[in-house]
ZATIDO-144451 format. One line per field, with one value per atom (N, C-alpha, C): residue number from 0; residue in one letter; atom name; y, x, z. Coordinates in steps of 0.001 Angstrom, whole numbers, plus 524288, in hexadecimal, padded with zeros to 5 digits. Layout:
BEGIN
n = NUM/...
res = A/...
atom = CA/...
v = Y/...
u = X/...
w = Z/...
***
This chain:
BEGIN
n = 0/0/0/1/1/1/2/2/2/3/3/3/4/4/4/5/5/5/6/6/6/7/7/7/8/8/8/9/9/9/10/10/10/11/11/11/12/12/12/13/13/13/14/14/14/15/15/15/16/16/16/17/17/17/18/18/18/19/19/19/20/20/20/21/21/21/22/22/22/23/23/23/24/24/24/25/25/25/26/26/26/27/27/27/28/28/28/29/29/29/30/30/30/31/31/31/32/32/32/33/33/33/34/34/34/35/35/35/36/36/36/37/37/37/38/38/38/39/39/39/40/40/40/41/41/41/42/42/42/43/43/43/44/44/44/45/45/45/46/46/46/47/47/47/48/48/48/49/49/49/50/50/50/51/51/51/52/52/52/53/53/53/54/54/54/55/55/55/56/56/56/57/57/57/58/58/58/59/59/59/60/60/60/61/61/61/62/62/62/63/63/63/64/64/64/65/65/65/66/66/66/67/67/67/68/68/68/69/69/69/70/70/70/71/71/71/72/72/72/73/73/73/74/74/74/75/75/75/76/76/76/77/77/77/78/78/78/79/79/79/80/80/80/81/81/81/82/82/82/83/83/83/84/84/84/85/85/85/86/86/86/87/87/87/88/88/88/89/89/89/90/90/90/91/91/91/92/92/92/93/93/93/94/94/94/95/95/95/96/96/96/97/97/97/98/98/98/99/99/99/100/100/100/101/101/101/102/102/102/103/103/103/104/104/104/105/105/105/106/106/106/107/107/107/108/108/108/109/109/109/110/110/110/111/111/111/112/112/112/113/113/113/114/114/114/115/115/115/116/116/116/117/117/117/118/118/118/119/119/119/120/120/120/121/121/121/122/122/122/123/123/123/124/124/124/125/125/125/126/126/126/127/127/127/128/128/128/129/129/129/130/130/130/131/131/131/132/132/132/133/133/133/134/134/134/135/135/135/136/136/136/137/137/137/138/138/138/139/139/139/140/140/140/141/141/141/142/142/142/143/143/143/144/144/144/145/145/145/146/146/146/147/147/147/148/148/148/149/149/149/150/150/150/151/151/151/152/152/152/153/153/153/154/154/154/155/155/155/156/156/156/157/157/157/158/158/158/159/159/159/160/160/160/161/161/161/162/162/162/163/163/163/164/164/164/165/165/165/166/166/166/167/167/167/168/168/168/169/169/169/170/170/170/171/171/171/172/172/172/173/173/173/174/174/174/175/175/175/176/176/176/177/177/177/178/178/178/179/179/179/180/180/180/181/181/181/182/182/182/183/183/183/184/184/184/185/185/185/186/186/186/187/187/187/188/188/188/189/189/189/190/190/190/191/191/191/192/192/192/193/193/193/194/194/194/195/195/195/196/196/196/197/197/197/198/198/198/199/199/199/200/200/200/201/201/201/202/202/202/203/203/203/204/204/204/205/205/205/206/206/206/207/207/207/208/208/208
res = X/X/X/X/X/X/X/X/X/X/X/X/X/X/X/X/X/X/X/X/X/X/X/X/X/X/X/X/X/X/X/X/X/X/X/X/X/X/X/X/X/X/X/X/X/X/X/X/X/X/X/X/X/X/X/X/X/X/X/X/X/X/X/X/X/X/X/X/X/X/X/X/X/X/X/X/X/X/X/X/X/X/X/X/X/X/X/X/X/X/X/X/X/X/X/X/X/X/X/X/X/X/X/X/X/X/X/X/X/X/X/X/X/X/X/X/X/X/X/X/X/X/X/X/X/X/X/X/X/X/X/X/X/X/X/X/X/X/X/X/X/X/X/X/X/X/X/X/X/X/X/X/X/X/X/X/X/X/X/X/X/X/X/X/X/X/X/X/X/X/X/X/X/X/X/X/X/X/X/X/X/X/X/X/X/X/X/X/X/X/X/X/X/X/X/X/X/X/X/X/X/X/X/X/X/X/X/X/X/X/X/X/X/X/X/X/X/X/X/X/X/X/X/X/X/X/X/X/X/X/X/X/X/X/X/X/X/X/X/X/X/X/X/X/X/X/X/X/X/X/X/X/X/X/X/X/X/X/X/X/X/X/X/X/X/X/X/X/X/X/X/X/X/X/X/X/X/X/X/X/X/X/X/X/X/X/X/X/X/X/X/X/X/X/X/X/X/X/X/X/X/X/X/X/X/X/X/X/X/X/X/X/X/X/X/X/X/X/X/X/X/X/X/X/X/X/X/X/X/X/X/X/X/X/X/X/X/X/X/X/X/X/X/X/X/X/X/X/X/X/X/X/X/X/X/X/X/X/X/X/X/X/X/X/X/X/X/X/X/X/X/X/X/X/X/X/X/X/X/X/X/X/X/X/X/X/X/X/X/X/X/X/X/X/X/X/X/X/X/X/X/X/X/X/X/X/X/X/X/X/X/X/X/X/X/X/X/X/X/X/X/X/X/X/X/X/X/X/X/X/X/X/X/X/X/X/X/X/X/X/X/X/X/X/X/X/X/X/X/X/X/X/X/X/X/X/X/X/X/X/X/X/X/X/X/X/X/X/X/X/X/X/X/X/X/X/X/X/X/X/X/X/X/X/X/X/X/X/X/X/X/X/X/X/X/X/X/X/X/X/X/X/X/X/X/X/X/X/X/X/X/X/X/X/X/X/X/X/X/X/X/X/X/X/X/X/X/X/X/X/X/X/X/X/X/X/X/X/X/X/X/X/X/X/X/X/X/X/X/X/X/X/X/X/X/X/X/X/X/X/X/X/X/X/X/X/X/X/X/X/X/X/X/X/X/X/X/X/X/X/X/X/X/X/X/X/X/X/X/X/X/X/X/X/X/X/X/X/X/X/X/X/X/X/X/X/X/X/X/X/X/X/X/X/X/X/X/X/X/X/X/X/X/X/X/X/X
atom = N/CA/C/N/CA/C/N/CA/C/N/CA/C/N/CA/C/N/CA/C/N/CA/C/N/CA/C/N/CA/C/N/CA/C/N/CA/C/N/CA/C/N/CA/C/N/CA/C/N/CA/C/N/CA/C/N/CA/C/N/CA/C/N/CA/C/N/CA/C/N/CA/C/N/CA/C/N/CA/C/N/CA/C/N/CA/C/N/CA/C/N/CA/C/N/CA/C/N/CA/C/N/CA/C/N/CA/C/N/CA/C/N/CA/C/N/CA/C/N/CA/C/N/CA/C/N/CA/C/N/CA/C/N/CA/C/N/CA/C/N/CA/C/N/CA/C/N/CA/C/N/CA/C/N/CA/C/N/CA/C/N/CA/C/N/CA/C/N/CA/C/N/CA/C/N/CA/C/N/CA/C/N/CA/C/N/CA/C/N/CA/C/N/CA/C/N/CA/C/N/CA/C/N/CA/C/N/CA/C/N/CA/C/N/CA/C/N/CA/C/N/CA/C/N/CA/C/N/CA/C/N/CA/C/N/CA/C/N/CA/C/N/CA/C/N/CA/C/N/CA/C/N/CA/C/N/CA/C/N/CA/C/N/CA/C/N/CA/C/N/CA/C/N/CA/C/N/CA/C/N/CA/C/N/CA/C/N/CA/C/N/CA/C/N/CA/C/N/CA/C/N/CA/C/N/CA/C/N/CA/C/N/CA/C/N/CA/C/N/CA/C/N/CA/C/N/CA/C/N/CA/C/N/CA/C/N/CA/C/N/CA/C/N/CA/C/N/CA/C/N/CA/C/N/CA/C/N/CA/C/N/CA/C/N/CA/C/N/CA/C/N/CA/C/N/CA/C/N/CA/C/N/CA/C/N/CA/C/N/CA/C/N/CA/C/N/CA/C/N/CA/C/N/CA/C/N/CA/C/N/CA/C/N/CA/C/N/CA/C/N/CA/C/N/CA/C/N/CA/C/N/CA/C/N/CA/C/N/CA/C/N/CA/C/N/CA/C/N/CA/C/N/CA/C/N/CA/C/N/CA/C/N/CA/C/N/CA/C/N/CA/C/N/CA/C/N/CA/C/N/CA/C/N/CA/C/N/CA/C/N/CA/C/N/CA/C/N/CA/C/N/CA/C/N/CA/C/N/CA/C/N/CA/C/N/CA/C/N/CA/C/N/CA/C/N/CA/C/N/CA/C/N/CA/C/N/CA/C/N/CA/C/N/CA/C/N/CA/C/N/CA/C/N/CA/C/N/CA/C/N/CA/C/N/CA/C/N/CA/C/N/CA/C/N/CA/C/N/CA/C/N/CA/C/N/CA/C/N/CA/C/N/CA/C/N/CA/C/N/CA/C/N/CA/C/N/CA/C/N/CA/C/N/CA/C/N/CA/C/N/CA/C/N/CA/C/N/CA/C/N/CA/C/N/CA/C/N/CA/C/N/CA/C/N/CA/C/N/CA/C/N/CA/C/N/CA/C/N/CA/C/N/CA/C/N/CA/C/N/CA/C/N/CA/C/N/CA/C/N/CA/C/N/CA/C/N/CA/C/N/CA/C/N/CA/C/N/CA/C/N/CA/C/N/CA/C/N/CA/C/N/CA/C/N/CA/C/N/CA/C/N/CA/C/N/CA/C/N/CA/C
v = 7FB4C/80000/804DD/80AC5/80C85/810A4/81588/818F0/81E36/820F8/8262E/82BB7/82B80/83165/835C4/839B0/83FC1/843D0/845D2/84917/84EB0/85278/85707/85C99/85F4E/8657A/86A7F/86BB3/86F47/8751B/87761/87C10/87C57/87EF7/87EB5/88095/88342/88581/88072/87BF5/876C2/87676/87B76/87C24/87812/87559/87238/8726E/87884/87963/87B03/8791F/87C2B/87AD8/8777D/877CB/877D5/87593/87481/87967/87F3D/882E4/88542/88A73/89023/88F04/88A5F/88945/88280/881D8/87C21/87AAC/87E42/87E14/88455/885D8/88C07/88DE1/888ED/88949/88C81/88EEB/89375/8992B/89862/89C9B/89CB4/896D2/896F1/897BF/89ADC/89E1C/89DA6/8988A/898DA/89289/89144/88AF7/88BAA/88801/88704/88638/887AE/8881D/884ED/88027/87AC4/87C18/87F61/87DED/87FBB/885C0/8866C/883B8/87F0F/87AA6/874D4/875D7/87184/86FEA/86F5D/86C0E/8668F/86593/86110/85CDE/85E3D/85AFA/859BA/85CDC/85C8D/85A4E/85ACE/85764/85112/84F13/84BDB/847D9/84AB1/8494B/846F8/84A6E/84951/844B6/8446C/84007/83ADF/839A6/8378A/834D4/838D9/83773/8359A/836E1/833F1/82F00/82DAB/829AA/82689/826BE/821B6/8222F/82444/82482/81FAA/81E3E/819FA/81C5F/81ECD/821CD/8264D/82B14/830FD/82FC8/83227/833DC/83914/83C3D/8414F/8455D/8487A/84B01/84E6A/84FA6/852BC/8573B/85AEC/86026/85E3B/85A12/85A45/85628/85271/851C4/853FC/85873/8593E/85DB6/85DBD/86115/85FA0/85964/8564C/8563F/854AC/852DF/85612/85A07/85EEB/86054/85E6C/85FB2/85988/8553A/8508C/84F33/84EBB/84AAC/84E79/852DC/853DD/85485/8524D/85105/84A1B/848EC/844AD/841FD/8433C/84253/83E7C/83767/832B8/833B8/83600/833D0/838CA/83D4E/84129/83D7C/83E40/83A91/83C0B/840D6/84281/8412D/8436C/84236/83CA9/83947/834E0/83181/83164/83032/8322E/83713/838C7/83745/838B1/8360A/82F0B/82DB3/827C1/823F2/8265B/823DA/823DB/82093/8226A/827B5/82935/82D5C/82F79/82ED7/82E12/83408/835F4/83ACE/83B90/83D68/83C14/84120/8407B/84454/8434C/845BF/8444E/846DD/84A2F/84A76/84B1D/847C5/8472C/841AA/841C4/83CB9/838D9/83B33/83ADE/83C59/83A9B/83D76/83D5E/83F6C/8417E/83EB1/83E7B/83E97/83883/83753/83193/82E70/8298A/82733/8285C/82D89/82EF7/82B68/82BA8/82AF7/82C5C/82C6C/82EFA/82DA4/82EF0/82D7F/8305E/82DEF/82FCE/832FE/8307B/832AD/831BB/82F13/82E56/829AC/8294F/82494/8251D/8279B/82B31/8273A/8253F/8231E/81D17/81AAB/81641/81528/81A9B/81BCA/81AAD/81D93/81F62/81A58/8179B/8139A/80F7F/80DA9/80AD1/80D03/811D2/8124B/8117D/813A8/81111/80B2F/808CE/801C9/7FFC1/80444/8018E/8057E/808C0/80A6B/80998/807BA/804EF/80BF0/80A59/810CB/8147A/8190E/81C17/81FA9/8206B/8236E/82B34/82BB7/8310C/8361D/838C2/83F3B/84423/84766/84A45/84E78/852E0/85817/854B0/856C3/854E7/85576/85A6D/85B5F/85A75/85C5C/85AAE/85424/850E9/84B0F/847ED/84B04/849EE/84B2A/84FC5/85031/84B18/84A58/84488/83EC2/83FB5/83901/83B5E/83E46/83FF0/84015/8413C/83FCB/839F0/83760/831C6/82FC2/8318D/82DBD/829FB/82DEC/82A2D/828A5/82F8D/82EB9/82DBC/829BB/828EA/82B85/82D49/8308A/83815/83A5E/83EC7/8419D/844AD/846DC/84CA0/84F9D/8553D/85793/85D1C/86006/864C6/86814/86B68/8703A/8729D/87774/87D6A/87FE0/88240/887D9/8880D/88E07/88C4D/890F8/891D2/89631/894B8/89760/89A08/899C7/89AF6/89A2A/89820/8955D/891FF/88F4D/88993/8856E/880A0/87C94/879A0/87809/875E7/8702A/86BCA/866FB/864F5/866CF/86362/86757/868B5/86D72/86B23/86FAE/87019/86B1A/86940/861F2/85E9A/85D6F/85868/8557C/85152/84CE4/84C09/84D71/84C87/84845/848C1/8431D/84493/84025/83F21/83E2A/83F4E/83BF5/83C03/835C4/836AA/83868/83B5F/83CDB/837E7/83558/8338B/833D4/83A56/83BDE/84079/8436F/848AD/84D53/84F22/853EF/85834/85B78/861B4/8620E/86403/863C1/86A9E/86A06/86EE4/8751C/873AF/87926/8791D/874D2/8794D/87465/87131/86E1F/86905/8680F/86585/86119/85B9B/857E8/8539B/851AC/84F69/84A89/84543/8413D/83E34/83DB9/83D97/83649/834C8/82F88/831EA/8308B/83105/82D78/82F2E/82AFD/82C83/82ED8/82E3C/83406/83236/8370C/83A52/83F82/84185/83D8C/83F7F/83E23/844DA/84493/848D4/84848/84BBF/84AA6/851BB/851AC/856FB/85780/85AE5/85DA7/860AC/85FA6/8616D/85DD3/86176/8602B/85BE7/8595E/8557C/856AE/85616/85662/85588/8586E/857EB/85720/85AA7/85930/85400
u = 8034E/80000/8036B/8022A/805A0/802A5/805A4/80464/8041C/800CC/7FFB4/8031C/8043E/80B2F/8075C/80664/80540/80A48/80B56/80FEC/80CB5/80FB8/80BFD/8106A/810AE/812F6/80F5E/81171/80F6C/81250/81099/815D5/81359/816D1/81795/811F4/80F5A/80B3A/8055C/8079B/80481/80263/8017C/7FFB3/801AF/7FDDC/7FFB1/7FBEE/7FB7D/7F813/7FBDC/7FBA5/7FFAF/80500/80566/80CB7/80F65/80CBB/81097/80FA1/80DC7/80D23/8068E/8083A/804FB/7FDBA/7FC5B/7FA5E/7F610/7F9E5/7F890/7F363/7F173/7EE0D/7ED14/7E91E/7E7CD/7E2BC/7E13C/7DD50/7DCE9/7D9B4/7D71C/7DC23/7DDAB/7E0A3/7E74A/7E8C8/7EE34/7F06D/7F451/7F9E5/7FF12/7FF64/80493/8060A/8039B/804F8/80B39/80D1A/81463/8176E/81447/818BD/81C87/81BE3/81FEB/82538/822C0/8280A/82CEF/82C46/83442/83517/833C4/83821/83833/83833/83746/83CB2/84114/8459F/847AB/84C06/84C56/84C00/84B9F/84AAD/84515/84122/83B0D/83BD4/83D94/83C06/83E37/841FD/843D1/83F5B/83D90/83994/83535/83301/82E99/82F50/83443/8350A/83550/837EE/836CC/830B5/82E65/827E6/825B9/82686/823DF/82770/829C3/82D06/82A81/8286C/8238F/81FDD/81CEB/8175C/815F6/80FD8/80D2B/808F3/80704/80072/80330/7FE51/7FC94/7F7C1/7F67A/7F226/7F190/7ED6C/7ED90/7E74B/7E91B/7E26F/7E13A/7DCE6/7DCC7/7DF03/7DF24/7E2A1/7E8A0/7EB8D/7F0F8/7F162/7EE42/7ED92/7ED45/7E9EF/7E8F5/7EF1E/7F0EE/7F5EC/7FA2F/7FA81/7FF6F/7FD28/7F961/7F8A5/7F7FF/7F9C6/7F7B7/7FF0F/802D5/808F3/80C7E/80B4D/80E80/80D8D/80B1B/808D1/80CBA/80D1B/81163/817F5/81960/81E19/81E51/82118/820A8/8265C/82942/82CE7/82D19/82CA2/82C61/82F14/8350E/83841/8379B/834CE/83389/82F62/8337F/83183/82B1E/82984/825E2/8210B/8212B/81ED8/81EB2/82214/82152/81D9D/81DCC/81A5E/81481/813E8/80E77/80B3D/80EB4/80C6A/80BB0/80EEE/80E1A/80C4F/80C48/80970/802DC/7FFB8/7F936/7F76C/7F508/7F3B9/7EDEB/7EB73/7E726/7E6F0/7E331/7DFBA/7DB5C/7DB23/7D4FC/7D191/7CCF6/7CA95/7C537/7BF36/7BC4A/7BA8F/7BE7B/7BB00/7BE9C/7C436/7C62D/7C631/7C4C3/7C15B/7C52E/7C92F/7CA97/7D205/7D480/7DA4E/7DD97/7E05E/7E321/7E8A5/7EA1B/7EF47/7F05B/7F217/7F412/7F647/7F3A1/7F34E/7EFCD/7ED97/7E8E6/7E399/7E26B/7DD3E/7DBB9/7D598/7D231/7D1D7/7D21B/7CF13/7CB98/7C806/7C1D8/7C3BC/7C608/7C533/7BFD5/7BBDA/7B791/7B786/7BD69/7BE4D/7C3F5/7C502/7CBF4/7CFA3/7CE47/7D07D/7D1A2/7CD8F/7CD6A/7D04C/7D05D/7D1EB/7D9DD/7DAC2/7DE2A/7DFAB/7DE9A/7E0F4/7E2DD/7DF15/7DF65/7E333/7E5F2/7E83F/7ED30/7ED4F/7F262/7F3E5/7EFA8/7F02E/7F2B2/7F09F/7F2C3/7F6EF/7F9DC/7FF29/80318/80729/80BC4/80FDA/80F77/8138C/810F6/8120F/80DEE/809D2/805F6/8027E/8033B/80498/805C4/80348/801DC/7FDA8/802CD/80178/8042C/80007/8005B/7FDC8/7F96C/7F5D7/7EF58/7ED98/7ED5E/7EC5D/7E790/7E445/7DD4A/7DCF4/7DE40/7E167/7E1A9/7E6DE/7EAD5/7E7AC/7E55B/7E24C/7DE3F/7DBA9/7D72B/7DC7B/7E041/7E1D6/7E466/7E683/7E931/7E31F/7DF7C/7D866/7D7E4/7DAD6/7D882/7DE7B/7E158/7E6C7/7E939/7E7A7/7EB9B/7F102/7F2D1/7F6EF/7FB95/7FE6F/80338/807D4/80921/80E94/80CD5/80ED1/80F57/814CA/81531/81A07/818C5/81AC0/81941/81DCE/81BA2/82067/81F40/82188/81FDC/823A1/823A0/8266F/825E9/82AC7/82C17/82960/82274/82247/81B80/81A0D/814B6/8125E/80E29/809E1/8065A/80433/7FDFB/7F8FF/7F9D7/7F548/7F4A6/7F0F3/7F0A5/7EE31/7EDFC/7EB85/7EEEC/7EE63/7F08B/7EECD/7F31B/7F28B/7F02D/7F17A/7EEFA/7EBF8/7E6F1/7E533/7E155/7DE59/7DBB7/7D7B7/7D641/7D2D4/7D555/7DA12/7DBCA/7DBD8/7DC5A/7DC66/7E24E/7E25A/7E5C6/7EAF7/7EF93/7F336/7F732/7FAA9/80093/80292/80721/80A76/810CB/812F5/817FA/81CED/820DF/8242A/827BC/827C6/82C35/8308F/83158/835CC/834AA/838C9/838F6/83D59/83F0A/84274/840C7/844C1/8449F/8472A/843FB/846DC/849FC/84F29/85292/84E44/84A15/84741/8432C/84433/840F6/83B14/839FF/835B4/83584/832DB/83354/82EF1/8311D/83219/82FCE/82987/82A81/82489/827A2/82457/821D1/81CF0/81A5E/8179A/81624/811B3/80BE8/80949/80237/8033E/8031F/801BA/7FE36/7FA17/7F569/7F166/7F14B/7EEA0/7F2D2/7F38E/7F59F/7F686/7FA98/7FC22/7FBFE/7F98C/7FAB4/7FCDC/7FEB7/801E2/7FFF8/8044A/804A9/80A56/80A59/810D0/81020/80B7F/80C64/80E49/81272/81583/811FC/814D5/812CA/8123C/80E96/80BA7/81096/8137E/816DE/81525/81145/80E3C/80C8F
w = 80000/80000/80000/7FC2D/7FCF4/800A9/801F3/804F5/8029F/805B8/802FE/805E2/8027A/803DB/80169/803E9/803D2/8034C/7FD5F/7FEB3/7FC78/800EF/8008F/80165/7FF0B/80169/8023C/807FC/80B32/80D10/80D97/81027/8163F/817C9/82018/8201F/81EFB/820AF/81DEB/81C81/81C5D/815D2/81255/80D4E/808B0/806E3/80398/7FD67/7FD2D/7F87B/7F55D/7EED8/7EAD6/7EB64/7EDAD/7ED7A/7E88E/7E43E/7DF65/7DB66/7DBA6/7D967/7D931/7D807/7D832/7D7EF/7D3CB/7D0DA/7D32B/7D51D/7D6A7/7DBC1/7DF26/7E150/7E2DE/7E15A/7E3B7/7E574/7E727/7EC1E/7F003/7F207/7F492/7F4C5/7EFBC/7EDBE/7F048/7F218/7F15D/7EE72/7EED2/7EBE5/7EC91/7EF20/7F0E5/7EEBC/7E99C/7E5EC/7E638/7E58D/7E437/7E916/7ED94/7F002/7F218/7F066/7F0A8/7EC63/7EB0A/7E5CC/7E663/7E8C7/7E9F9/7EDB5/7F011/7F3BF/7F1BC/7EBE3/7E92D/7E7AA/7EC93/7E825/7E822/7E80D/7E88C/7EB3B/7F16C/7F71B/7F55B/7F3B8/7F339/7ED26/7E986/7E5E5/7E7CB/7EA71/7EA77/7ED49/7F2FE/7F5B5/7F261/7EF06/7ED0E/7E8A8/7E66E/7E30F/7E582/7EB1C/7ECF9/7EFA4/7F01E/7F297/7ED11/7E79F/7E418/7E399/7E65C/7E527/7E5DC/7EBA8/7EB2F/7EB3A/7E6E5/7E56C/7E2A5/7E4B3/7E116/7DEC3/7E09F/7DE2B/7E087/7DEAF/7DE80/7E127/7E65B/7E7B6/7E7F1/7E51F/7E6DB/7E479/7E784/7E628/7E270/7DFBC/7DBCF/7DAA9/7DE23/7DB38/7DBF3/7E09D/7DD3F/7D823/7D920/7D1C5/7CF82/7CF16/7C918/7C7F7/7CC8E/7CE07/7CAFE/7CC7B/7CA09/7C576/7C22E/7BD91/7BA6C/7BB4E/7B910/7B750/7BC76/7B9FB/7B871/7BDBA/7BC0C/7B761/7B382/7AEA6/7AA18/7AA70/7A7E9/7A8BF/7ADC8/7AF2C/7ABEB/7A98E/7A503/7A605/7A864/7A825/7ADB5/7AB36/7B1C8/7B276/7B359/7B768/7BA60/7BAFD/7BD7B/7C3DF/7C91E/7CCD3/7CF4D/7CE17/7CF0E/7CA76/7C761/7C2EF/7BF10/7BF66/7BED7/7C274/7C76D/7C9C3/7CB66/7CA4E/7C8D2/7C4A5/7C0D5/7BA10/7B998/7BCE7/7BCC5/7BFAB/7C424/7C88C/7C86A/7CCD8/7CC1C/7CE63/7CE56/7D089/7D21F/7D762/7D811/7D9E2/7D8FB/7D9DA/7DA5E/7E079/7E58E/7E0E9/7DFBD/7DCB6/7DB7A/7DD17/7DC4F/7D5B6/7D3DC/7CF6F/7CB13/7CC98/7C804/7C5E5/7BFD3/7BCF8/7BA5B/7B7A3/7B2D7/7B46E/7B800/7B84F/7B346/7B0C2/7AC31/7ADF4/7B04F/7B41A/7B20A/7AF83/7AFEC/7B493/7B540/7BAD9/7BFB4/7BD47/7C17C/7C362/7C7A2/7C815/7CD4F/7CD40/7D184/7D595/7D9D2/7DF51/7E187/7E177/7E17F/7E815/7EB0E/7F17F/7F3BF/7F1C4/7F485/7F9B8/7FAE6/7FFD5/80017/7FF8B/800B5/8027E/8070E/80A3E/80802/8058C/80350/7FE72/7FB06/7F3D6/7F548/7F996/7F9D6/7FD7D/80073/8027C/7FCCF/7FA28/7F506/7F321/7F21F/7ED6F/7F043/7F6AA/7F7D4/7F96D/7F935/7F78E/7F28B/7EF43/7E8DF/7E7FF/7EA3F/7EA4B/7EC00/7E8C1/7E954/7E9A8/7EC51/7EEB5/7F149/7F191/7F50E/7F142/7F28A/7F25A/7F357/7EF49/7F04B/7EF4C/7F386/7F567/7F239/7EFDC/7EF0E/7EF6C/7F37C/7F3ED/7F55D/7F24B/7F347/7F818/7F909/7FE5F/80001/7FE80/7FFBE/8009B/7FBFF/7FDFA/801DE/800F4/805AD/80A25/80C8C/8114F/81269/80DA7/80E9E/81017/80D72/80EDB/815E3/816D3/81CFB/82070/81EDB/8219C/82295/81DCC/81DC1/81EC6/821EE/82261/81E71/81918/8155F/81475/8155B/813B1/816C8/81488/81761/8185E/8154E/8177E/811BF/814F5/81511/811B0/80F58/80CF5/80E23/8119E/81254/811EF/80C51/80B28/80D26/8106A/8122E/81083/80D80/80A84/80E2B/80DBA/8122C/810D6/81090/80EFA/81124/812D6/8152C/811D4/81190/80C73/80E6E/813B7/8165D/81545/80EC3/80D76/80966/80A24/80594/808D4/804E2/8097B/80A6C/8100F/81432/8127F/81263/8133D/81839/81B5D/8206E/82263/82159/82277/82745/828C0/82DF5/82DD7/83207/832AD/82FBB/82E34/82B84/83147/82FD4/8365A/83695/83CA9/83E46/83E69/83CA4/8398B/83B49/83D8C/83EF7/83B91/83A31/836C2/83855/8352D/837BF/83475/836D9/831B6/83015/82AC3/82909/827F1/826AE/8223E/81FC0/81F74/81D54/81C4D/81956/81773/8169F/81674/814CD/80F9A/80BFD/8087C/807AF/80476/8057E/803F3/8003A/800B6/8065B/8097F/80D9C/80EA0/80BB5/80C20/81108/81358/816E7/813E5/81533/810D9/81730/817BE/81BE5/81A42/81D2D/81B96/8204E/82077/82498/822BF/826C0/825AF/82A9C/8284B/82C09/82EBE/8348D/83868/83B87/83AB8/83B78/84104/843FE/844E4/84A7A/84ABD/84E39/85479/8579E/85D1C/86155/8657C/866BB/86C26/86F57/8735F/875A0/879D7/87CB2/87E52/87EC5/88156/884EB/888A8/88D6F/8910F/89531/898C2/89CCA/89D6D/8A21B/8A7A2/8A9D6/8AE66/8B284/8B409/8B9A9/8BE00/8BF26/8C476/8C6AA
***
């Protein structure tokens, strides 16, 4: 069975709308698209070539589909580690009203049993199951304790506005760190697994009397 890896970039202030340019999400009038891109060098490309390293499927939700398919399908060139494995791998996309995907290797997931669509596909995946962005998503499988391990890039710049990945009533989740770097522009590079719901404690002093 394989497992489902969520890789996502955020800046300190939690925003994970638009990272890949100006253009790419501008919902309730965000203006601040791109801002992943000047800490894009080689520590972060290396990372990310690695995380498609072991991809078996694409899980992901409609607007970053139509995101990728709109630029990977003309990167043509397989031995490109990113784009070879988008264009060639399956690629399922949660969507109630897309019919017909264009995308070669595409197909639908209705989401009308989330929890069930998405257990199956990581039964019939031989490698991992991989979340890229899809934030709306991503919030339903962290509701339903799907996902297994975590990739959080957290880029060193605060925006004040956009949407927040883990925004206000998500349910409460522990997770443990595996592994993680800084890469030399400044990105904090950190890999987490779900282990399930918060521990709480106190740090008040003990009763002397």
């Amino acid at each position: 069975m394989g497992k489902l890896v969520h890789t996502v970039f955020v800046t300190l202030d939690g925003v994970h709308q638009a990272p890949g340019g100006p253009e790419e999400d501008t919902r309730g009038g965000f203006a601040h698209g791109g801002w992943s891109f000047p800490y894009g060098d080689e520590d972060f490309a290396a990372f990310m070539t690695g995380v498609f390293g072991g991809v078996g499927a694409f899980l992901l939700g409609r607007r970053t589909y139509d995101i990728f398919a709109g630029y990977w399908p003309k990167v043509t060139d397989p031995a490109d580690p990113i784009a070879g494995k988008l264009n060639a791998l399956p690629k399922h996309v949660v969507s109630r009203t897309l019919v017909d995907p264009a995308w070669e290797g595409s197909a639908v997931v209705r989401g009308d049993d989330l929890a069930k669509e998405v257990t199956a596909l990581k039964e019939s995946t031989d490698g991992e199951l991989q979340v890229h962005g899809s934030g709306a998503l991503a919030r339903s499988l962290f509701a339903q304790d799907l996902v297994d391990t975590l990739h959080l890039l957290t880029f060193p710049v605060v925006l004040g506005s956009g949407l927040r990945l883990f925004a206000e009533g998500c349910p409460p989740t522990a997770f443990r760190h595996t592994g993680g770097l800084i890469t030399a522009a400044g990105v904090s590079v950190q890999t987490y697994d779900l282990e399930g719901r918060p521990r709480y404690g106190s740090y008040e002093l003990p009763d002397k009397g």
